[in-house]
C-alpha positions in Angstrom: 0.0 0.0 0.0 1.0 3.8 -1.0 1.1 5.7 2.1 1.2 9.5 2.0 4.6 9.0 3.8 5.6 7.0 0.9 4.5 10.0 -1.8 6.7 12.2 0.0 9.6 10.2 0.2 9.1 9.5 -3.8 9.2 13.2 -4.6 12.0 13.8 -2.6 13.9 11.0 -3.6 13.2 12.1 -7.3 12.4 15.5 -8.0 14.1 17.5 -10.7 14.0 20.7 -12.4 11.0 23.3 -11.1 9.0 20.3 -9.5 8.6 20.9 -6.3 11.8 23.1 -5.6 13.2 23.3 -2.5 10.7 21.4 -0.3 11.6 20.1 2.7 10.0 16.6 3.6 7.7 18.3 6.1 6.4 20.8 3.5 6.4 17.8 0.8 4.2 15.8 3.0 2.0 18.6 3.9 1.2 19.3 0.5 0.6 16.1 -0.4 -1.8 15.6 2.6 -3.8 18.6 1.6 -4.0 18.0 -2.3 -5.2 14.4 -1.2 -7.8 16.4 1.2 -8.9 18.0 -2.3 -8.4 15.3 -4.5 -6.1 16.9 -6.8 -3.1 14.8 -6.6 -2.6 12.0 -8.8 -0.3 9.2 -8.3 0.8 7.3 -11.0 2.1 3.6 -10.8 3.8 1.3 -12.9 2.5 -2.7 -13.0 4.7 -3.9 -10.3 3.0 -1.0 -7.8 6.1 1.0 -7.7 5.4 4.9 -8.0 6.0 6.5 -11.9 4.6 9.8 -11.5 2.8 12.6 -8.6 1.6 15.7 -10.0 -0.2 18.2 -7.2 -2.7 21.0 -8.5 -5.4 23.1 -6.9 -8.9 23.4 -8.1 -10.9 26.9 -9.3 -14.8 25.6 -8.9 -15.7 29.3 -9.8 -13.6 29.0 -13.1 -13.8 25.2 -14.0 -9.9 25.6 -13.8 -7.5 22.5 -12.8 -4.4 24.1 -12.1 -1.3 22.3 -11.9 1.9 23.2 -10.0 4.4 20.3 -9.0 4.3 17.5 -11.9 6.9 15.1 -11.3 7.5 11.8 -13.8 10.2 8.9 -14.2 8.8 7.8 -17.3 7.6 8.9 -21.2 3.7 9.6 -21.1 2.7 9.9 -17.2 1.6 12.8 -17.8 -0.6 12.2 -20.4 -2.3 9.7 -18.3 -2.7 12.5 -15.6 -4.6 14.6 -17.6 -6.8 11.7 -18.9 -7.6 11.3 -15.1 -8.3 14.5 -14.6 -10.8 15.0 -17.9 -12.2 12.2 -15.9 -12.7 13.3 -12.5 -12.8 17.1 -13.3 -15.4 16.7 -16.9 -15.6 20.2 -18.3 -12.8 21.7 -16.5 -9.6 23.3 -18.2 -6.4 22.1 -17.3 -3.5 25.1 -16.6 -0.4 24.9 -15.4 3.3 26.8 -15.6 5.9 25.2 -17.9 9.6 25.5 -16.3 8.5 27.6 -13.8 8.5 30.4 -16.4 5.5 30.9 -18.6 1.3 29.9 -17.8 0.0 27.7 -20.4 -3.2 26.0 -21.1 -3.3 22.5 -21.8 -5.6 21.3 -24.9 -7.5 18.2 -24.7 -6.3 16.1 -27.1 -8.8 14.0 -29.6 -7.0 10.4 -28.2 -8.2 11.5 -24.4 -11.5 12.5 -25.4 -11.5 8.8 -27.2 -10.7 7.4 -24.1 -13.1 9.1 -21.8 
């Protein structure tokens, strides 16, 4: 089983670039406690259960706005497969984020995730 605990670990063990920049394990894990309060983080994990990908966001109810803030993969196409789950959990909603930490973008919803929703 994935403990919160775990998450933190994880990101700590594996972050690079912007995602999630100097975080202590203390903020790491209170983050990740809260955005699982809110059900807007999304683990990803690989067939043998081991952990491939945590993104944390915040939701905008008022905007229908996903935002995105710490995405953090080991792997090719996690991330597609985060915003599949959130098309699915979040229908109507855009998905937003800031690439590199320098410039807000806006992330389409490509025709293969609307096939697979």
């Amino acid at each position: 089983m994935i403990t919160l605990g775990k998450i933190a670990e994880w990101v700590l063990d594996n972050r690079r670039g912007k995602a999630f920049v100097r975080y202590t394990l203390k903020e790491t894990l209170d983050e990740i406690t809260w955005c699982s309060d809110k059900r807007t983080i999304i683990v990803v994990t690989d067939d043998n259960g081991y952990i491939v990908g945590v993104t944390t966001g915040r939701v905008d109810v008022n905007e229908n706005v996903f935002f995105v803030y710490n995405v953090l993969t080991t792997k090719p196409g996690i991330f597609q497969q985060m915003k599949q789950w959130i098309h699915t959990n979040f229908p109507g909603y855009t998905i937003e984020g800031v690439i590199r930490g320098i410039r807000r973008i806006q992330y389409r919803q490509s025709q293969q995730t609307v096939n697979r929703i």
